[in-house]
GUTORLO-898838 format. One record per residue (C-alpha): x negated, y negated, z; residue number from 1; residue in one letter. Coordinates in steps of 0.05 Angstrom, whole numbers, plus 5000, padded with zeros to 4 digits. Each point is the difference from the previous one (the first is absolute). Last residue first. Layout:
BEGIN
+------+------+------+-----+----+
:   c1 :   c2 :   c3 :   i : aa :
+------+------+------+-----+----+
:    X :    Y :    Z : NUM :  A :
...
+------+------+------+-----+----+
% end
This chain:
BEGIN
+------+------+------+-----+----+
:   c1 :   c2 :   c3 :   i : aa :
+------+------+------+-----+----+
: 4465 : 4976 : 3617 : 282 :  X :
: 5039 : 5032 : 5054 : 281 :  X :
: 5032 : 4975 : 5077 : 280 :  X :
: 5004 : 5056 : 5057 : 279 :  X :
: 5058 : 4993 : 5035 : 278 :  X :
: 4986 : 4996 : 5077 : 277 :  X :
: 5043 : 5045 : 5046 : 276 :  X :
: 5030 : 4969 : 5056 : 275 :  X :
: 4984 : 5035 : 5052 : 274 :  X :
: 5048 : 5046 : 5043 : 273 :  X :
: 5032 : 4971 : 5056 : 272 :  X :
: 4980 : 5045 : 5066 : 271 :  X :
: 4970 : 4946 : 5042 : 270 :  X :
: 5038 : 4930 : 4991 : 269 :  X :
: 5066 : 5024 : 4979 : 268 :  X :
: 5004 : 5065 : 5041 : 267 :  X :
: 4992 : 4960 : 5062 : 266 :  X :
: 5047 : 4950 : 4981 : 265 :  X :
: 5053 : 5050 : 4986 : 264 :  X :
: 4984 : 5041 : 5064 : 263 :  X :
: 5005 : 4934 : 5041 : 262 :  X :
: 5067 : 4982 : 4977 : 261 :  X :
: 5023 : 5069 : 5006 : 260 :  X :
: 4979 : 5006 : 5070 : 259 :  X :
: 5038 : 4926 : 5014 : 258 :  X :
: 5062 : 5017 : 4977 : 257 :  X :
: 5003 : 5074 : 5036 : 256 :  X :
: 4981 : 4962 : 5067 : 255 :  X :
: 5054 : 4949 : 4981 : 254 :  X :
: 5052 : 5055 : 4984 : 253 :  X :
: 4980 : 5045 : 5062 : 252 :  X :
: 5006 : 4934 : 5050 : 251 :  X :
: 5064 : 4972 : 4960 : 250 :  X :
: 5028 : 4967 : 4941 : 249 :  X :
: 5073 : 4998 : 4999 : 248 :  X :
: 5000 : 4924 : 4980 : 247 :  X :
: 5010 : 4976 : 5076 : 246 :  X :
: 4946 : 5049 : 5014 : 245 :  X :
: 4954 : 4958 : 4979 : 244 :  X :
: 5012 : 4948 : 5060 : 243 :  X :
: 4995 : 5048 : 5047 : 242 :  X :
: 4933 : 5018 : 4962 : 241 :  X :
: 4976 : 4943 : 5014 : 240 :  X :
: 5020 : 4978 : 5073 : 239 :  X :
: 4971 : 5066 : 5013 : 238 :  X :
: 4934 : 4991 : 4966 : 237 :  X :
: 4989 : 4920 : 5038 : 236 :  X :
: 5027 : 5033 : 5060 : 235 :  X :
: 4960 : 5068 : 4993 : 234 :  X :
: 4928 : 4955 : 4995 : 233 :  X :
: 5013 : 4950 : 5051 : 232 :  X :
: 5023 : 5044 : 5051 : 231 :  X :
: 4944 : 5038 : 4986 : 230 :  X :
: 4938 : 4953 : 4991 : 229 :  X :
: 5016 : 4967 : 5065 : 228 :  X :
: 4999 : 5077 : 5038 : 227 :  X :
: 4942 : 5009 : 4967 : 226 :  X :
: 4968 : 4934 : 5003 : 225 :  X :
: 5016 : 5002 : 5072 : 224 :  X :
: 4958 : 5064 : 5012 : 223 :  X :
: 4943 : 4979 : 4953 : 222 :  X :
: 4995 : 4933 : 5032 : 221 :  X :
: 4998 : 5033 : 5071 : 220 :  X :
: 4941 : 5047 : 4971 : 219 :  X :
: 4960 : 4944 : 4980 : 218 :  X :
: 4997 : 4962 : 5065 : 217 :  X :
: 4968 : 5060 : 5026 : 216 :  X :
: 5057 : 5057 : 5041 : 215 :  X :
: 4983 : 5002 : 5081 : 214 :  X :
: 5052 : 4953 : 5014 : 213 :  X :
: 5049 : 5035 : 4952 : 212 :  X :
: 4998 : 5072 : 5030 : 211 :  X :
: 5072 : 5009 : 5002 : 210 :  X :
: 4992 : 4965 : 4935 : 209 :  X :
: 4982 : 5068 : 4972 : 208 :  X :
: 5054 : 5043 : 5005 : 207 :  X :
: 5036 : 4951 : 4958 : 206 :  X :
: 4948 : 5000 : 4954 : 205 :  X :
: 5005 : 5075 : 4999 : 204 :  X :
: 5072 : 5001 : 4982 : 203 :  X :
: 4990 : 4946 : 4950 : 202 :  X :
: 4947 : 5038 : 4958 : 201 :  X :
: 4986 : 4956 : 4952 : 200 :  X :
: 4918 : 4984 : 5029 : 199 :  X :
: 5000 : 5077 : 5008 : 198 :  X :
: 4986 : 5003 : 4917 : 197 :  X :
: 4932 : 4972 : 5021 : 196 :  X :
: 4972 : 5006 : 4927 : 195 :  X :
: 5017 : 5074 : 4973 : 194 :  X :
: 4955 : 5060 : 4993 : 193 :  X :
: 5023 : 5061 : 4964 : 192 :  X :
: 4959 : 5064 : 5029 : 191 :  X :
: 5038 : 5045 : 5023 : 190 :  X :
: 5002 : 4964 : 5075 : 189 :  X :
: 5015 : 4947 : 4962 : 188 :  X :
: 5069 : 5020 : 4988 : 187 :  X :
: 5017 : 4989 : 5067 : 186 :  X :
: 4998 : 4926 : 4984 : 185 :  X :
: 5053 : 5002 : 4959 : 184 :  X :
: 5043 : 5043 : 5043 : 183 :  X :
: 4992 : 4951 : 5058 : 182 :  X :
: 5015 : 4936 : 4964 : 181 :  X :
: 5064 : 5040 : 4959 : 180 :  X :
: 5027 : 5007 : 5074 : 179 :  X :
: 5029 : 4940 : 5009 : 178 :  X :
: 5026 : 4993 : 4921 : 177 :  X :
: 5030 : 5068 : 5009 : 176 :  X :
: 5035 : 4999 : 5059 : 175 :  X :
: 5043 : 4930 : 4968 : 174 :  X :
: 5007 : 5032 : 4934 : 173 :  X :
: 5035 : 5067 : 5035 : 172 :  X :
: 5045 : 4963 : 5040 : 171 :  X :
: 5020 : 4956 : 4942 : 170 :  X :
: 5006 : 5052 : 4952 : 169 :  X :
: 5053 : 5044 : 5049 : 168 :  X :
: 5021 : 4935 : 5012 : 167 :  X :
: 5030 : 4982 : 4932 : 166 :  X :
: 4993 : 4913 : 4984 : 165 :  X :
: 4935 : 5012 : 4959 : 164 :  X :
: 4970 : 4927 : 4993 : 163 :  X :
: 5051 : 4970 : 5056 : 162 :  X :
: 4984 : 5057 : 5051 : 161 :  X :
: 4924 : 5008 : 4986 : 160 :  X :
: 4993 : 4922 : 5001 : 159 :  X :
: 5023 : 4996 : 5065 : 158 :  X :
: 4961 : 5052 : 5029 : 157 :  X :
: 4938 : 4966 : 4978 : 156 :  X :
: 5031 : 4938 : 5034 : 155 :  X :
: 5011 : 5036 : 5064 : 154 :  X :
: 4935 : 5029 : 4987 : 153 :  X :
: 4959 : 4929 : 4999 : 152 :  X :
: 5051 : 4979 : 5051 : 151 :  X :
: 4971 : 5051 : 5039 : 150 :  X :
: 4926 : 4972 : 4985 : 149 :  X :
: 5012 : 4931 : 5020 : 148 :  X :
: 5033 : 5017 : 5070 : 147 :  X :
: 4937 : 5046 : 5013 : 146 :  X :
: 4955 : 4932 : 4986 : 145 :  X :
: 5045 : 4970 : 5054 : 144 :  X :
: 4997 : 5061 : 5044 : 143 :  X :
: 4933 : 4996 : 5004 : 142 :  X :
: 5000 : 4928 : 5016 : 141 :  X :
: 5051 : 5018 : 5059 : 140 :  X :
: 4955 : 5044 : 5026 : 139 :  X :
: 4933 : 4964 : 5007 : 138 :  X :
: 5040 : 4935 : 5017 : 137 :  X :
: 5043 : 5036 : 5068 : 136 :  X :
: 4927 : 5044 : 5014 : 135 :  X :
: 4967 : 4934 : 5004 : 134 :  X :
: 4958 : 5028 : 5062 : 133 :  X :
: 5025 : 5069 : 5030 : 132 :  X :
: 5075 : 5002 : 5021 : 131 :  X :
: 5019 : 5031 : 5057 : 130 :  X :
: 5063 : 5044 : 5010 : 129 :  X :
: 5069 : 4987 : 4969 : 128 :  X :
: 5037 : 5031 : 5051 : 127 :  X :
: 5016 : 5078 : 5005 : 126 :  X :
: 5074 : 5015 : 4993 : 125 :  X :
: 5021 : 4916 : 4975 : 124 :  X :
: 4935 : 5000 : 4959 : 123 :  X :
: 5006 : 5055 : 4965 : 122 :  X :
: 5071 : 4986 : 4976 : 121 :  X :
: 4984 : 4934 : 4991 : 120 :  X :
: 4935 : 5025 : 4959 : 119 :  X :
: 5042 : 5050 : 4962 : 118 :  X :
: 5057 : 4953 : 4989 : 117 :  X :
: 4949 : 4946 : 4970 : 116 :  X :
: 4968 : 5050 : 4941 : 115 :  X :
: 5064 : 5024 : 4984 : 114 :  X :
: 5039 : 4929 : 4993 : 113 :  X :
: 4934 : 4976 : 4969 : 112 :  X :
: 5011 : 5060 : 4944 : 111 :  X :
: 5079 : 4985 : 4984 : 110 :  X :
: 4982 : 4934 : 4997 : 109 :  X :
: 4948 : 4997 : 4954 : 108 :  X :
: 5035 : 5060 : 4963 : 107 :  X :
: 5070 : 4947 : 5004 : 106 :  X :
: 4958 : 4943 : 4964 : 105 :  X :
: 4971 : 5037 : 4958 : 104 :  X :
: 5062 : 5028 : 4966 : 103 :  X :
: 5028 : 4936 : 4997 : 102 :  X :
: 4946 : 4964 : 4963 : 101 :  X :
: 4993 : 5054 : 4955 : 100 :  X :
: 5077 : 5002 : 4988 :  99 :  X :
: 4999 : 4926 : 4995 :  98 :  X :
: 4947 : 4999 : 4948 :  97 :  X :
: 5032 : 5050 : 4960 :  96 :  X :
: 5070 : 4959 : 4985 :  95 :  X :
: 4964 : 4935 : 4997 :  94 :  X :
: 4960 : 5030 : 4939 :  93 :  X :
: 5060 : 5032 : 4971 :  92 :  X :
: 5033 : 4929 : 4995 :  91 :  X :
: 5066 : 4988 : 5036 :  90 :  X :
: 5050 : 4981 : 4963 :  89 :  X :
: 5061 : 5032 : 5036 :  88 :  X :
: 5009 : 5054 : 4944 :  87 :  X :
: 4923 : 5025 : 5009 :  86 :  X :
: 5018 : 5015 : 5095 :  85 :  X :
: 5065 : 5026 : 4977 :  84 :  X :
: 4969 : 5049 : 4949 :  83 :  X :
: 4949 : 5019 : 5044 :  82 :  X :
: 5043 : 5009 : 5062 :  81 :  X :
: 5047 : 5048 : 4958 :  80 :  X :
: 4982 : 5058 : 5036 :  79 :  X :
: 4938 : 5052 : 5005 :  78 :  X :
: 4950 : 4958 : 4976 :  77 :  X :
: 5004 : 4937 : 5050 :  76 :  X :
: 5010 : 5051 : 5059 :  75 :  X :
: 4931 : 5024 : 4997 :  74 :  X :
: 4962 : 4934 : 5008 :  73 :  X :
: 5005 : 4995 : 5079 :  72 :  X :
: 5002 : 5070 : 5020 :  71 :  X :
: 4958 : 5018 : 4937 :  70 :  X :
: 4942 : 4958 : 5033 :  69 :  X :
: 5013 : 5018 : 5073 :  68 :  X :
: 4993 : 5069 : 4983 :  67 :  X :
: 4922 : 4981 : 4963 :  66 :  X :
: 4976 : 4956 : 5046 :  65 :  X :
: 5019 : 5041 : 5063 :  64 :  X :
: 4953 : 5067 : 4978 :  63 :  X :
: 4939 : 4946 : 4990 :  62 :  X :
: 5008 : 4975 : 5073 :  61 :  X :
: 4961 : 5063 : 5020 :  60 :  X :
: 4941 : 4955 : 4977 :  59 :  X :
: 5008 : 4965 : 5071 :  58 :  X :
: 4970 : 5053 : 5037 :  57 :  X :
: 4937 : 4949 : 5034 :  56 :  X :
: 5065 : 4955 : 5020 :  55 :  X :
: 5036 : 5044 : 5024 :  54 :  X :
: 4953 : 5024 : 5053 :  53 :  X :
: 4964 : 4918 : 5008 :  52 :  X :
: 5083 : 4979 : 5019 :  51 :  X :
: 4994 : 5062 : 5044 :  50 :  X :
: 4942 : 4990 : 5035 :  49 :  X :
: 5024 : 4925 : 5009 :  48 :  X :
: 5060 : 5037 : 5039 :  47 :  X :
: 4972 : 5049 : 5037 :  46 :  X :
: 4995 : 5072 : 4970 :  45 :  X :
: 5016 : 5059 : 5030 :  44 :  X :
: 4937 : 5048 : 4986 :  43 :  X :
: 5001 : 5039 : 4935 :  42 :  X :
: 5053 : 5047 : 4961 :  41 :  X :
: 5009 : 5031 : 5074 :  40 :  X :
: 5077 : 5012 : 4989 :  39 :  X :
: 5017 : 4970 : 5058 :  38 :  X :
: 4951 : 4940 : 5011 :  37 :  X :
: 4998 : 4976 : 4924 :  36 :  X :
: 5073 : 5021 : 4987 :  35 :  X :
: 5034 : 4946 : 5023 :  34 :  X :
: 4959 : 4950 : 4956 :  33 :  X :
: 5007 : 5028 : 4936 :  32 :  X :
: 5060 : 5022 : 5013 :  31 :  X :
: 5028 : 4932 : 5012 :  30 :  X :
: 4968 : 4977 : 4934 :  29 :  X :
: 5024 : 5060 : 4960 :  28 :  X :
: 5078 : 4983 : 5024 :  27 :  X :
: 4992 : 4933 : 4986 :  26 :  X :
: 4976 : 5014 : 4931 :  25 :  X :
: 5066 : 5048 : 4986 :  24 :  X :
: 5048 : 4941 : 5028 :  23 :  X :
: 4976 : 4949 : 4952 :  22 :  X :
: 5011 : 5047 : 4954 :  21 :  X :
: 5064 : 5020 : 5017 :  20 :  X :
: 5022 : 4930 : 5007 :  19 :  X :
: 4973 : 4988 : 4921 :  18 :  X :
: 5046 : 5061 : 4970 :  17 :  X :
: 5053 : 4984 : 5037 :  16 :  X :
: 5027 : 4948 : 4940 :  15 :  X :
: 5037 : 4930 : 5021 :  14 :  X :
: 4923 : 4978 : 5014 :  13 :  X :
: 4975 : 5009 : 4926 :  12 :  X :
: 5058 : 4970 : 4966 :  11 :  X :
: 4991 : 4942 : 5045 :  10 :  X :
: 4928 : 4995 : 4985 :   9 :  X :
: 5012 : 4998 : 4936 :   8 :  X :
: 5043 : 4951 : 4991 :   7 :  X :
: 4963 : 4949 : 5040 :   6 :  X :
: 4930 : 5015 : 4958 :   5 :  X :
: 5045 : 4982 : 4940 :   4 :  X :
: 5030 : 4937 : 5022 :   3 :  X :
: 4934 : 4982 : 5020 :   2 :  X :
: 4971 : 5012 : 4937 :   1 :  X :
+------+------+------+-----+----+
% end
């Protein structure tokens, strides 16, 4: 796989697509901290003030996952990459799990490069300011558990683009699954009740570890389940169905396979007619 992850990066950094990027998220993190005194968006921040800032509006990382996703994976669908990647032997397996470990490897990156040229940047205009007691450990283990949830997306987002391979579908897969937590449980309002549905809401976990020393023990294992449970879940799926589609069978087909399936058992075990009973003479 190393082979692999080594030609892909290469293909990745001869393109522009990943400098402009890069570029792009310095560009928010210096305004972010330039305009806090001129613009009067809030006080000018110091720099541990602005490691806790970013830190607390970390689930705005969930519009990088996505772009960085198809910026990594895109290029393997529009060209011949697949077909060179199958003809050299290498297994479809190895071929997904080094786009999924590239891809979050560069939106790790990609978000401790904007989270550490805001506090420089802070830092070198305002200084870094004092620190209250294990502030360094308090933050840093939020951003661990944060680190676990984006590559929870970044593998979400991974599995959108080699399930469905079209962005317009991707894009609109990805939005849909964050905000399908939300939706569900405004339904109750009218009435349907559902069982902590906010418990797979990775936006709002994310939002929540920036409380994580006041979260119970229980809480924290819910949040890193989550983001466990996900990468687990569409890498095992996506591996799968990669592998189906090597015999033209994909997402739609699989879905469609499996609906019929379960129609046709359901209609065998509840709506099969009796048997009718013959009714022996004398």
């Amino acid at each position: 796989m190393r082979n692999l992850l080594i030609g892909n990066l290469s293909r990745l950094f001869s393109k522009m697509g990943i400098y402009v990027t890069m570029l792009i998220l310095l560009a928010l993190s210096t305004l972010i901290v330039t305009t806090e005194a001129t613009m009067g968006i809030s006080r000018a921040y110091y720099g541990a003030e602005t490691l806790r800032h970013i830190i607390i509006g970390m689930s705005n990382m969930v519009y990088l996952m996505l772009p960085l996703a198809i910026l990594v994976l895109g290029e393997i669908f529009t060209n011949s990459t697949l077909e060179k990647d199958l003809t050299s032997r290498f297994s479809r397996t190895k071929i997904y799990l080094s786009h999924l470990v590239l891809s979050s490897a560069i939106g790790i990156i990609f978000t401790l490069a904007f989270i550490a040229w805001a506090v420089i940047l802070s830092t070198s205009l305002r200084g870094f300011g004092d620190m209250p007691q294990n502030f360094l450990l308090e933050n840093l283990s939020i951003l661990g558990v944060q680190i676990i949830l984006l590559l929870a997306l970044n593998a979400l987002a991974t599995f959108l683009v080699f399930t469905f391979r079209r962005t317009s579908i991707v894009v609109g897969m990805y939005f849909a699954l964050l905000i399908a937590p939300s939706v569900i449980e405004m339904l109750s309002i009218f009435g349907t009740e559902f069982v902590n549905i906010r418990a797979f809401d990775i936006g709002h976990s994310i939002v929540l570890t920036a409380q994580l020393p006041a979260l119970h023990l229980s809480q924290i294992i819910q949040i890193l389940s989550l983001g466990v449970g996900v990468v687990v879940f569409t890498t095992f799926f996506g591996i799968i169905l990669f592998k189906l589609s090597a015999y033209k069978l994909d997402a739609v087909k699989v879905a469609h396979i499996v609906y019929c399936c379960a129609v046709y058992g359901l209609n065998n075990l509840f709506c099969r007619e009796p048997k009718q009973v013959k009714q022996g003479g004398l």
